[in-house]
mmCIF file of the N, C-alpha and C atoms, coordinates in Angstrom:
data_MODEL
# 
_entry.id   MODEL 
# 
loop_
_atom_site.group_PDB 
_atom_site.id 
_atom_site.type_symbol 
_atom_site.label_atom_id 
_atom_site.label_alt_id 
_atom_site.label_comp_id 
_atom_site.label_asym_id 
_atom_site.label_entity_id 
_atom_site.label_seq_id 
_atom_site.pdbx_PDB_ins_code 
_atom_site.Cartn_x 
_atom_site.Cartn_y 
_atom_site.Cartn_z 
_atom_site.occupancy 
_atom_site.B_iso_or_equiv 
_atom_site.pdbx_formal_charge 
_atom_site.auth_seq_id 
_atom_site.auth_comp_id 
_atom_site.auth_asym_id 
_atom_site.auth_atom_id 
_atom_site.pdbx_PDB_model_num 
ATOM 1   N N  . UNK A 1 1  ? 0.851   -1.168 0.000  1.00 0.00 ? 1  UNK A N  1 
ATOM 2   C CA . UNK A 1 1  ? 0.000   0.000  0.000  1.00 0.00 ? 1  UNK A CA 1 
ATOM 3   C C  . UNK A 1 1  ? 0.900   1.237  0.000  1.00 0.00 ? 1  UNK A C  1 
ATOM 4   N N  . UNK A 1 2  ? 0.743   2.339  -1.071 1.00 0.00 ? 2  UNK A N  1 
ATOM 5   C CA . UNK A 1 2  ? 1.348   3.132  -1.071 1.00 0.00 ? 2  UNK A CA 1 
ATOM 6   C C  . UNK A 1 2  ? 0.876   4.518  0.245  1.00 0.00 ? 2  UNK A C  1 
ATOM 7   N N  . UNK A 1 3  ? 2.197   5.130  0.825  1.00 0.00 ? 3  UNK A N  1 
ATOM 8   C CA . UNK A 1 3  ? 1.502   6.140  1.880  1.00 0.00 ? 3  UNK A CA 1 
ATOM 9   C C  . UNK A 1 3  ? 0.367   7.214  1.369  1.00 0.00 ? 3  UNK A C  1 
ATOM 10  N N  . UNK A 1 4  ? 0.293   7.192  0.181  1.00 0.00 ? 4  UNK A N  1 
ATOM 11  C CA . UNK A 1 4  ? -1.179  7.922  -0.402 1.00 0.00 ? 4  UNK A CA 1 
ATOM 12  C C  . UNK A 1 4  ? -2.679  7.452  -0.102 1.00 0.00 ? 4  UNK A C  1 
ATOM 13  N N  . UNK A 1 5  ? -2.422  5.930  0.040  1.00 0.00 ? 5  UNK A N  1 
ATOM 14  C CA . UNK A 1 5  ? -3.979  5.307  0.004  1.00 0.00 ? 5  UNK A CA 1 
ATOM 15  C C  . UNK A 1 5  ? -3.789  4.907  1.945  1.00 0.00 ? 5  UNK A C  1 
ATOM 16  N N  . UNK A 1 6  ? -3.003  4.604  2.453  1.00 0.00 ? 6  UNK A N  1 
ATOM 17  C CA . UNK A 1 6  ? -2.772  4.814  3.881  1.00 0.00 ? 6  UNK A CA 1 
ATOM 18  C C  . UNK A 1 6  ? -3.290  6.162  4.818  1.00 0.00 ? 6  UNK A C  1 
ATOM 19  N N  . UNK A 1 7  ? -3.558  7.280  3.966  1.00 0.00 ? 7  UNK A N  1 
ATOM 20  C CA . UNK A 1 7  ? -4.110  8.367  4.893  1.00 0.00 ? 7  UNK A CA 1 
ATOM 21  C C  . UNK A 1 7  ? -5.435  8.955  3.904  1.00 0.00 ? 7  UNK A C  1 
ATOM 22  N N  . UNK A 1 8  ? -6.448  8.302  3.312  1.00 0.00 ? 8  UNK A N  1 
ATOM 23  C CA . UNK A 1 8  ? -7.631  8.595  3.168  1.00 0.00 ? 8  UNK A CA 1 
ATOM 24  C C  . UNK A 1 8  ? -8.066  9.837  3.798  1.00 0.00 ? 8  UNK A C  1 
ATOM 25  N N  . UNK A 1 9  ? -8.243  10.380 4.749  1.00 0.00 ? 9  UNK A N  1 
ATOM 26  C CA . UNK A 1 9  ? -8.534  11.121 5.965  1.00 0.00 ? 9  UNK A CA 1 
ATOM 27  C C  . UNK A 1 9  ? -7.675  12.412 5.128  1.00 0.00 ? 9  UNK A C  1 
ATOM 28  N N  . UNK A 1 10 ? -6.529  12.622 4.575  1.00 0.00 ? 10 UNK A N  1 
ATOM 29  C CA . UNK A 1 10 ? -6.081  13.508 4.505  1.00 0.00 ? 10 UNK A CA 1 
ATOM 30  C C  . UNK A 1 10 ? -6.776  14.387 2.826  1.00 0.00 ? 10 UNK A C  1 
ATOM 31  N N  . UNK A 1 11 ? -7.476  13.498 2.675  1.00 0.00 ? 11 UNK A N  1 
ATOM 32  C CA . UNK A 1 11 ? -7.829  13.817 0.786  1.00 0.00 ? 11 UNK A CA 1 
ATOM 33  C C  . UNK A 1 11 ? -8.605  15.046 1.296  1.00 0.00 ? 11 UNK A C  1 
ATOM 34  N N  . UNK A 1 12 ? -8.255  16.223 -0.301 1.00 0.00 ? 12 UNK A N  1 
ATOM 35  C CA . UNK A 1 12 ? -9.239  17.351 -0.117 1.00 0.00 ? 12 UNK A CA 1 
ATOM 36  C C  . UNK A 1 12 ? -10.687 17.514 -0.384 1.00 0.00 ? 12 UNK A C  1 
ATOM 37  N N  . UNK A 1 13 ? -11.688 18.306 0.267  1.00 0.00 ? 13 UNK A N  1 
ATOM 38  C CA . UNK A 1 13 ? -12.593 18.376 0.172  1.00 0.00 ? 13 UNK A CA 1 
ATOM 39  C C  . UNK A 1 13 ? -13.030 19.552 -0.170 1.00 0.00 ? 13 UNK A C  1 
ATOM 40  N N  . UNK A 1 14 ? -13.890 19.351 -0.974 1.00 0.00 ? 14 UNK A N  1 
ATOM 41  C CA . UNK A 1 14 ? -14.640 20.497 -2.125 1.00 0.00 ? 14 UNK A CA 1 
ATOM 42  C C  . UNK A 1 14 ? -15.916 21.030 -1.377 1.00 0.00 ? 14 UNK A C  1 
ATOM 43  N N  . UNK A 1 15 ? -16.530 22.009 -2.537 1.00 0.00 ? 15 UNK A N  1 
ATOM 44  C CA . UNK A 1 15 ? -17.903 22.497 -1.488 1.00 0.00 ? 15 UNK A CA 1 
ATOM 45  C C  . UNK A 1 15 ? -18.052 23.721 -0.983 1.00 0.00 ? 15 UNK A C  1 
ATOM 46  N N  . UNK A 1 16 ? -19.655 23.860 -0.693 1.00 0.00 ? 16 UNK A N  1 
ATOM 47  C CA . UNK A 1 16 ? -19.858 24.872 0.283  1.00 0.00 ? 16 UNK A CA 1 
ATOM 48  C C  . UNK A 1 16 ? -19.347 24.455 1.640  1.00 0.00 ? 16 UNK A C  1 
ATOM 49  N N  . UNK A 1 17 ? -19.419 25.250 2.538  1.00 0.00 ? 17 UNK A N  1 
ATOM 50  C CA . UNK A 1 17 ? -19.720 25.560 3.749  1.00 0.00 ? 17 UNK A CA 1 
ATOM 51  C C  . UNK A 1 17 ? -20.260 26.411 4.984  1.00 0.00 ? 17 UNK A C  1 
ATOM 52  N N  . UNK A 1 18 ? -20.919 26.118 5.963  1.00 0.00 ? 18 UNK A N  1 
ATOM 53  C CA . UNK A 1 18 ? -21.346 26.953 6.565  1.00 0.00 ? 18 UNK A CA 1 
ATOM 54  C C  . UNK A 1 18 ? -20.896 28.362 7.017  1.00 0.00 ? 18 UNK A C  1 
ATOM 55  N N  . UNK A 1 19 ? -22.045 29.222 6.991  1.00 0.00 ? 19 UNK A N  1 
ATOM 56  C CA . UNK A 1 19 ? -21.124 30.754 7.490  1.00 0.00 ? 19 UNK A CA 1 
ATOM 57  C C  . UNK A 1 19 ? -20.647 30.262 8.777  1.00 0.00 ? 19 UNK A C  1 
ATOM 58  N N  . UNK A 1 20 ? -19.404 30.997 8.803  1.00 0.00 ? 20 UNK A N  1 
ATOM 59  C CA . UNK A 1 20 ? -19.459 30.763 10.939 1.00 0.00 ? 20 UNK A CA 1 
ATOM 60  C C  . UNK A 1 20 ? -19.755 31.726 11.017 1.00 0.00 ? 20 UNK A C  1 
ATOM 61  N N  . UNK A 1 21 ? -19.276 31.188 12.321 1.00 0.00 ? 21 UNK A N  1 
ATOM 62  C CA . UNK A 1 21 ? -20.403 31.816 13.227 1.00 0.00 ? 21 UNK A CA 1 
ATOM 63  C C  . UNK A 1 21 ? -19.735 33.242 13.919 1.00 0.00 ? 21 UNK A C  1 
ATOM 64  N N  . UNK A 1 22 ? -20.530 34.265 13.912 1.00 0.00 ? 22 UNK A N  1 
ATOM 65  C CA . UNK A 1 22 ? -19.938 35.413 14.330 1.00 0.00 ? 22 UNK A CA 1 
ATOM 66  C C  . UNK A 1 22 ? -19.217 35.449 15.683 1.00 0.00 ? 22 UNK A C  1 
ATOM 67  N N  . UNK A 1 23 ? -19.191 34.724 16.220 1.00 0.00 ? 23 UNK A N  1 
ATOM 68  C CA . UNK A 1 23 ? -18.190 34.414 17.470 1.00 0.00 ? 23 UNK A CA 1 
ATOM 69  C C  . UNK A 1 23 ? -18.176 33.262 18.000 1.00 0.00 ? 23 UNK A C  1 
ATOM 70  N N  . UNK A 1 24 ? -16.946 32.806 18.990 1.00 0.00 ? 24 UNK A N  1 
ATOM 71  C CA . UNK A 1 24 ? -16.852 31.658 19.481 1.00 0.00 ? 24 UNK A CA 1 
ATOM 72  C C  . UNK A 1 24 ? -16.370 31.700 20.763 1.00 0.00 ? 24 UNK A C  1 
ATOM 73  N N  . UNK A 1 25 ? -16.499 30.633 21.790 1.00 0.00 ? 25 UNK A N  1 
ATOM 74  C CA . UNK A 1 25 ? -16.045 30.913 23.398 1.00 0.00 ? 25 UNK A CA 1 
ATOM 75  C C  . UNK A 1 25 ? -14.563 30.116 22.700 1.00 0.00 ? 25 UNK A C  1 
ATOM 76  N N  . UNK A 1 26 ? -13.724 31.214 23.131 1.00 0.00 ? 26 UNK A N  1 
ATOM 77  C CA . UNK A 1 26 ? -12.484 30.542 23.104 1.00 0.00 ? 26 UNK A CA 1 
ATOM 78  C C  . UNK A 1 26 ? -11.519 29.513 24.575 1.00 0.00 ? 26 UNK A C  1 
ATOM 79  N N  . UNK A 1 27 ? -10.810 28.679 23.602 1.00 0.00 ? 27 UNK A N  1 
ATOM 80  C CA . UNK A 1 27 ? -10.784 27.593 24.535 1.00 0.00 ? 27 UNK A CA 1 
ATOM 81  C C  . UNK A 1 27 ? -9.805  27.914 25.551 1.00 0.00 ? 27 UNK A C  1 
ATOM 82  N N  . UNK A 1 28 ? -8.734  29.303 25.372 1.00 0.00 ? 28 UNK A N  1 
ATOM 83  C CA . UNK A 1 28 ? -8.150  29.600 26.522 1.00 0.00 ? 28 UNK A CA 1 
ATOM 84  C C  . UNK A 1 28 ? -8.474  30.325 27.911 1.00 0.00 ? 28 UNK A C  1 
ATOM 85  N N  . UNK A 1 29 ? -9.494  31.372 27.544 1.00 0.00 ? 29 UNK A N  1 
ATOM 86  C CA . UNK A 1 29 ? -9.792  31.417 28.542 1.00 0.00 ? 29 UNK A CA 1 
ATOM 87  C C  . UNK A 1 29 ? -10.875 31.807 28.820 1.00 0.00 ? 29 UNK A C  1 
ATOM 88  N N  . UNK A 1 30 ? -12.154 31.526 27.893 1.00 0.00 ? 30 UNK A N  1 
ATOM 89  C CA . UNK A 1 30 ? -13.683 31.317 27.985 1.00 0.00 ? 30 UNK A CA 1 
ATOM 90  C C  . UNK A 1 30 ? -14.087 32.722 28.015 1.00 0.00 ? 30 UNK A C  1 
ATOM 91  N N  . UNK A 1 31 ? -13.140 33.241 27.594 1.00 0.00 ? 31 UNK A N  1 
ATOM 92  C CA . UNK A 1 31 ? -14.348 34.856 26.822 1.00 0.00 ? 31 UNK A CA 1 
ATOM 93  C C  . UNK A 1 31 ? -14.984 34.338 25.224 1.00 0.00 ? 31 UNK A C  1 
ATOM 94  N N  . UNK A 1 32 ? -15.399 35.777 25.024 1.00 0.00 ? 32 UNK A N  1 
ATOM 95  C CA . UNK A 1 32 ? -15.502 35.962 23.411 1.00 0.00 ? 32 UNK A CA 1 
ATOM 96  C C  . UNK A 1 32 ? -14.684 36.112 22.223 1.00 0.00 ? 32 UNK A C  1 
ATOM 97  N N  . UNK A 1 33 ? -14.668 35.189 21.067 1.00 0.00 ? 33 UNK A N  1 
ATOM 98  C CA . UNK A 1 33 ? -13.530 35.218 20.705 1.00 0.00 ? 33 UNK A CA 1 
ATOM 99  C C  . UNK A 1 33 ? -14.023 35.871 19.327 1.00 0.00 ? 33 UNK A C  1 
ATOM 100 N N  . UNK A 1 34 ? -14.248 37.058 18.281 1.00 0.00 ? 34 UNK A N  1 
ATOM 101 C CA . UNK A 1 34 ? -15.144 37.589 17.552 1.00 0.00 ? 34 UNK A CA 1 
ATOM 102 C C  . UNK A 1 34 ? -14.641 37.252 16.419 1.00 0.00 ? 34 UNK A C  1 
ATOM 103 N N  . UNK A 1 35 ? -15.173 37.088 14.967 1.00 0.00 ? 35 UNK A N  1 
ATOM 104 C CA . UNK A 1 35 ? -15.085 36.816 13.787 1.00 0.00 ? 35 UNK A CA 1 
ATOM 105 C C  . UNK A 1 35 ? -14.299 37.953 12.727 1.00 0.00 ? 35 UNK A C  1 
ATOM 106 N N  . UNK A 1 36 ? -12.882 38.010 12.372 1.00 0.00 ? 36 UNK A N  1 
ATOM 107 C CA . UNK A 1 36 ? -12.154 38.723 12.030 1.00 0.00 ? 36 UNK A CA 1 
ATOM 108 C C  . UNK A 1 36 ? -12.227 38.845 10.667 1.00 0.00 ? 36 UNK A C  1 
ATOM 109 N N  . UNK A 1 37 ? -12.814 37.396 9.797  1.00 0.00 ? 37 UNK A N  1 
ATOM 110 C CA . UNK A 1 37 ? -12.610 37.957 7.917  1.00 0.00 ? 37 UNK A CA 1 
ATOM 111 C C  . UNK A 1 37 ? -13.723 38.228 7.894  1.00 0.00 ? 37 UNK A C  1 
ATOM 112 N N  . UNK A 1 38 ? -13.635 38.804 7.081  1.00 0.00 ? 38 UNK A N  1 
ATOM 113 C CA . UNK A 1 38 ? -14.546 39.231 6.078  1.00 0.00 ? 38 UNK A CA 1 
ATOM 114 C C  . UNK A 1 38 ? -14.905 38.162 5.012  1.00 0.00 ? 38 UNK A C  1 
ATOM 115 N N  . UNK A 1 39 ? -17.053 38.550 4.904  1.00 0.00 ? 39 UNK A N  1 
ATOM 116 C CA . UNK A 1 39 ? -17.152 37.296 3.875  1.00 0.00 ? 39 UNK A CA 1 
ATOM 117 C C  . UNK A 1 39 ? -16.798 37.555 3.269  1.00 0.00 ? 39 UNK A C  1 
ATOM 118 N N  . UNK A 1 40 ? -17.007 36.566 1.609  1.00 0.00 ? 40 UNK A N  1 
ATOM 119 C CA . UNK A 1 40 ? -16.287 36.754 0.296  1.00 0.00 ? 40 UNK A CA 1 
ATOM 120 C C  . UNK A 1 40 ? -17.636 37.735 -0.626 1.00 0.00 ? 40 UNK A C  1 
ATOM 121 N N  . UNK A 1 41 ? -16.929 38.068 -1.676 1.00 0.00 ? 41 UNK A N  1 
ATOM 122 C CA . UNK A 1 41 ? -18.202 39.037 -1.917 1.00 0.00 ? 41 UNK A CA 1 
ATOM 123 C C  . UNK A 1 41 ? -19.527 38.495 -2.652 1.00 0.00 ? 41 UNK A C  1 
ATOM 124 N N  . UNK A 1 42 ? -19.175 36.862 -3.042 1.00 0.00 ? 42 UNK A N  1 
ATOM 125 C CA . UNK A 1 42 ? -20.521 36.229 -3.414 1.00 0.00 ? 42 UNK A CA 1 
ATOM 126 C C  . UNK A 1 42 ? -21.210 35.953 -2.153 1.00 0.00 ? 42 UNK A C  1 
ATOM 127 N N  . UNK A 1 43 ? -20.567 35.980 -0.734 1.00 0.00 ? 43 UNK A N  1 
ATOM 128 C CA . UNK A 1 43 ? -21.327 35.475 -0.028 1.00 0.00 ? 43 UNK A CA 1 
ATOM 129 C C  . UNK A 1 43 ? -21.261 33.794 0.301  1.00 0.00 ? 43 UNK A C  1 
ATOM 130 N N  . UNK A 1 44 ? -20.717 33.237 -0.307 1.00 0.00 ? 44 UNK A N  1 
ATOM 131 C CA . UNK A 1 44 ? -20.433 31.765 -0.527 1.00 0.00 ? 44 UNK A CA 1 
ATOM 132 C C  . UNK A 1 44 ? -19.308 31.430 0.027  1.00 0.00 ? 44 UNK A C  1 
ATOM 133 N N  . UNK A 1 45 ? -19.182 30.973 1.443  1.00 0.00 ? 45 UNK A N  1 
ATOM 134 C CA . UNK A 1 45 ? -18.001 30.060 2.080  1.00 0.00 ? 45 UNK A CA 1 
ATOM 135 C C  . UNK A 1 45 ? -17.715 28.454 1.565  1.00 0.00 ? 45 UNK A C  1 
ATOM 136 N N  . UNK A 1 46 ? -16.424 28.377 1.489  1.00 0.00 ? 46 UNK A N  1 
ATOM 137 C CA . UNK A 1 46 ? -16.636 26.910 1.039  1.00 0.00 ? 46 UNK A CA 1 
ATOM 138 C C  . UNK A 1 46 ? -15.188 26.232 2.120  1.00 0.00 ? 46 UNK A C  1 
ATOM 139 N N  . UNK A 1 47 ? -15.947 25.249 1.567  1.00 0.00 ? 47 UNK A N  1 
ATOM 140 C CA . UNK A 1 47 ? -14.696 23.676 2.477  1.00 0.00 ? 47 UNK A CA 1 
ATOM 141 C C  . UNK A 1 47 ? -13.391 24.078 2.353  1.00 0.00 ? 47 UNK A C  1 
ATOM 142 N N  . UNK A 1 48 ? -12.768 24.365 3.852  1.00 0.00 ? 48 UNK A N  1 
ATOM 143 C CA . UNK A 1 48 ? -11.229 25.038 3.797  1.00 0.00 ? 48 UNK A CA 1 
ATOM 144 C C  . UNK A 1 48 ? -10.768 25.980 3.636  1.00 0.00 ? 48 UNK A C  1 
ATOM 145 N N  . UNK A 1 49 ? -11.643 26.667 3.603  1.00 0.00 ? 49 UNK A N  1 
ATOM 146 C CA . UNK A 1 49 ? -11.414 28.278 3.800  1.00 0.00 ? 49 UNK A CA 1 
ATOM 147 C C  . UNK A 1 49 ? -11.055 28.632 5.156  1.00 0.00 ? 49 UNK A C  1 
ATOM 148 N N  . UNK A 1 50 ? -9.992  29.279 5.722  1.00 0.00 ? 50 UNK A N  1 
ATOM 149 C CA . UNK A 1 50 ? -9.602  29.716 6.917  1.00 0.00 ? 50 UNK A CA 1 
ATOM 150 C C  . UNK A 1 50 ? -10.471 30.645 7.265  1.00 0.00 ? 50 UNK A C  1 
ATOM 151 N N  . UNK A 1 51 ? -10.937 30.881 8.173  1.00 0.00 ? 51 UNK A N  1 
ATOM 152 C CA . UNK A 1 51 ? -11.497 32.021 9.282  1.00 0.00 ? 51 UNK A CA 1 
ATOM 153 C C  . UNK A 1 51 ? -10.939 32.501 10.514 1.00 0.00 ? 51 UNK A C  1 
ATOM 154 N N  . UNK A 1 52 ? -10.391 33.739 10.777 1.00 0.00 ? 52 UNK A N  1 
ATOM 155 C CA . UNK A 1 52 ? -9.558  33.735 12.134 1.00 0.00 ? 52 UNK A CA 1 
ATOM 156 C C  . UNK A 1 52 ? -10.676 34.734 12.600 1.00 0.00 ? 52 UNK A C  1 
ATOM 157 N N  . UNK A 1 53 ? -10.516 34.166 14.341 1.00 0.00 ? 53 UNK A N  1 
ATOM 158 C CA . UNK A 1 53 ? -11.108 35.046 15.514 1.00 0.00 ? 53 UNK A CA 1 
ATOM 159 C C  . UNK A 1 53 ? -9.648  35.447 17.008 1.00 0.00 ? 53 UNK A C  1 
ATOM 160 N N  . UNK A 1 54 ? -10.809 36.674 17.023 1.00 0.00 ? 54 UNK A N  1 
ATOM 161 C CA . UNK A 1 54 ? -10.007 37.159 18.315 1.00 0.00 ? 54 UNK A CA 1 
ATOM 162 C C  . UNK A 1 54 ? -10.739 37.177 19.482 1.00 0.00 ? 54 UNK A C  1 
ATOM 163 N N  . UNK A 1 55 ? -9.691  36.656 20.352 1.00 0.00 ? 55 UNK A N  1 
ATOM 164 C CA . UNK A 1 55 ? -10.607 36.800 21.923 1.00 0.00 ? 55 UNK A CA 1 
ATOM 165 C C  . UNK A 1 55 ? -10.499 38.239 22.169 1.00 0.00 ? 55 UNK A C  1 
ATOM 166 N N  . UNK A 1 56 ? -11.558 38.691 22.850 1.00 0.00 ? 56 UNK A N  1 
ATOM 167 C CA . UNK A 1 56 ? -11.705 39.946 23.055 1.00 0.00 ? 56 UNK A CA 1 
ATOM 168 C C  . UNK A 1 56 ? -11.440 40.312 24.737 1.00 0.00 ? 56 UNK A C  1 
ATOM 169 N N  . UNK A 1 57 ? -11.204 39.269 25.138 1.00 0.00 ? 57 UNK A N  1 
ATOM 170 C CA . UNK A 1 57 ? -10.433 39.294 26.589 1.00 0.00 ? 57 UNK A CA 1 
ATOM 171 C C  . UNK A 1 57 ? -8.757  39.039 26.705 1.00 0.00 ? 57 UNK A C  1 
ATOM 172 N N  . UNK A 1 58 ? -8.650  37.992 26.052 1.00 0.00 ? 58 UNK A N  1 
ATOM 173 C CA . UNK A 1 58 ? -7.176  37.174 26.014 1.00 0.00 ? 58 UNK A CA 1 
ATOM 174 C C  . UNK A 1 58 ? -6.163  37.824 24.989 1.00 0.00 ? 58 UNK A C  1 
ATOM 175 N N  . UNK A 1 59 ? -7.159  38.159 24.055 1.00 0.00 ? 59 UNK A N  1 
ATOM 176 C CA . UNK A 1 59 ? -6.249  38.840 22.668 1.00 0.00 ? 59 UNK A CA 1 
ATOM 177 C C  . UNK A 1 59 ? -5.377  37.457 21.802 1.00 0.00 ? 59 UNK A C  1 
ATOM 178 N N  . UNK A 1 60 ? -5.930  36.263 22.341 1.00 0.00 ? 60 UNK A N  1 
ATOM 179 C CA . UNK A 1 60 ? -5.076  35.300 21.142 1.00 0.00 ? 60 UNK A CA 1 
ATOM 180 C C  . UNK A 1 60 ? -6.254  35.357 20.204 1.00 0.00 ? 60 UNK A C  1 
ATOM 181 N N  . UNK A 1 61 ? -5.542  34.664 18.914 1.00 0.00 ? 61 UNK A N  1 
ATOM 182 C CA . UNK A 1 61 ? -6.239  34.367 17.477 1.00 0.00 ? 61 UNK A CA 1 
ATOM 183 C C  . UNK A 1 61 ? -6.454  33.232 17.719 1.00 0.00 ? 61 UNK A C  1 
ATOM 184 N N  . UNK A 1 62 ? -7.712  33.025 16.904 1.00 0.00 ? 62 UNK A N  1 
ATOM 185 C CA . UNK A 1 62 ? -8.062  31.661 16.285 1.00 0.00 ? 62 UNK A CA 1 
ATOM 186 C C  . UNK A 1 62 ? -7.884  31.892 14.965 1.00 0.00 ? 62 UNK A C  1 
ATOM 187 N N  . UNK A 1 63 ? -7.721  30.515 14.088 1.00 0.00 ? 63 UNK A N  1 
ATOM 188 C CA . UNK A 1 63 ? -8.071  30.551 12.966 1.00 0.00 ? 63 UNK A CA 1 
ATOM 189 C C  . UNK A 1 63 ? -8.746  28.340 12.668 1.00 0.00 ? 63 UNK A C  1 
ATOM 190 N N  . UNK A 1 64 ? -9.444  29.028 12.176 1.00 0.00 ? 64 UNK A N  1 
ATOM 191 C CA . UNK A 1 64 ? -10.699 28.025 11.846 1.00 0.00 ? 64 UNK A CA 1 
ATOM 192 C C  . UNK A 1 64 ? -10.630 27.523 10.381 1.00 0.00 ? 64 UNK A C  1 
ATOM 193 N N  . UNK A 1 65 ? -10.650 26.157 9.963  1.00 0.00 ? 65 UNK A N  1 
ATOM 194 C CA . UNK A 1 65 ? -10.803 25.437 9.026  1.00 0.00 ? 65 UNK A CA 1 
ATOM 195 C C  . UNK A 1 65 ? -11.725 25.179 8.319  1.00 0.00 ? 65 UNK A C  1 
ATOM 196 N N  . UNK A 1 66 ? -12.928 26.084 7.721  1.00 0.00 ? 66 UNK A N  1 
ATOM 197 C CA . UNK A 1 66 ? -14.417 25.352 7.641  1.00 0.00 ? 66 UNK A CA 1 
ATOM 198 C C  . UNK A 1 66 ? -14.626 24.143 7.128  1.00 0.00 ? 66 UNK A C  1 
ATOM 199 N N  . UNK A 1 67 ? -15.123 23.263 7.378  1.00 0.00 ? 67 UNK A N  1 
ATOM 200 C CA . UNK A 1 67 ? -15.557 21.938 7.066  1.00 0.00 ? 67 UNK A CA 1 
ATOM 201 C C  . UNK A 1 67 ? -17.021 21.979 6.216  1.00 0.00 ? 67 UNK A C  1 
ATOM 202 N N  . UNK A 1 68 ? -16.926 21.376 5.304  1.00 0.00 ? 68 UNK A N  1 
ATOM 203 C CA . UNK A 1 68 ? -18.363 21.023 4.257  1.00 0.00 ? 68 UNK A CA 1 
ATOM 204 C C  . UNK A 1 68 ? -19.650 21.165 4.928  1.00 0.00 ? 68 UNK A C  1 
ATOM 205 N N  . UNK A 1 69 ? -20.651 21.837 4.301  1.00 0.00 ? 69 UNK A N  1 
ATOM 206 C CA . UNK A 1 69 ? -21.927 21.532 5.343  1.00 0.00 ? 69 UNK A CA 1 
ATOM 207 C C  . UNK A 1 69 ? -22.235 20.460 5.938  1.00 0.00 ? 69 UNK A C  1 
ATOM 208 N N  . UNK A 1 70 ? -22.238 19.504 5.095  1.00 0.00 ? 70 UNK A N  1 
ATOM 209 C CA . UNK A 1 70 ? -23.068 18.349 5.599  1.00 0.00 ? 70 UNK A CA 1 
ATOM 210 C C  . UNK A 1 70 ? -22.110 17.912 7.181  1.00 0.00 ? 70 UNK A C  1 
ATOM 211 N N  . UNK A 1 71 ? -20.500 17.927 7.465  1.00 0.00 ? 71 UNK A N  1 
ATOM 212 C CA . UNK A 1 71 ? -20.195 17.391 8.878  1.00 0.00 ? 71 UNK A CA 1 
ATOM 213 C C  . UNK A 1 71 ? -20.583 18.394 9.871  1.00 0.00 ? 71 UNK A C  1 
# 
């Protein structure tokens, strides 16, 4: 088996995806962590598009992976 067909899990995925969400409790230290991009100008997020947030207490970044609607 070549290491290509050994990590299935890693193949790319196409697609829409959900808007996120205008904020998130961030996992360091449970403030608000607020939605920093900007949508795209169709309006249309898709699978793997980065999204970064900021805690508005902590001041670290997130940045977010969107995943396909359907997971």
């Amino acid at each position: 088996m070549s290491n290509n067909e050994s990590h299935q899990s890693d193949e790319f995925v196409s697609g829409r995806a959900e808007a996120p969400s205008e904020s998130i409790i961030c996992v360091d230290c449970g403030g608000t962590a607020h939605l920093l991009t900007h949508p795209p100008e169709d309006e249309i997020w898709l699978a793997g598009e980065v999204v970064a947030y900021r805690c508005s207490d902590c001041r670290d970044r997130w940045d977010i992976v969107l995943a396909p609607e359907s997971e």
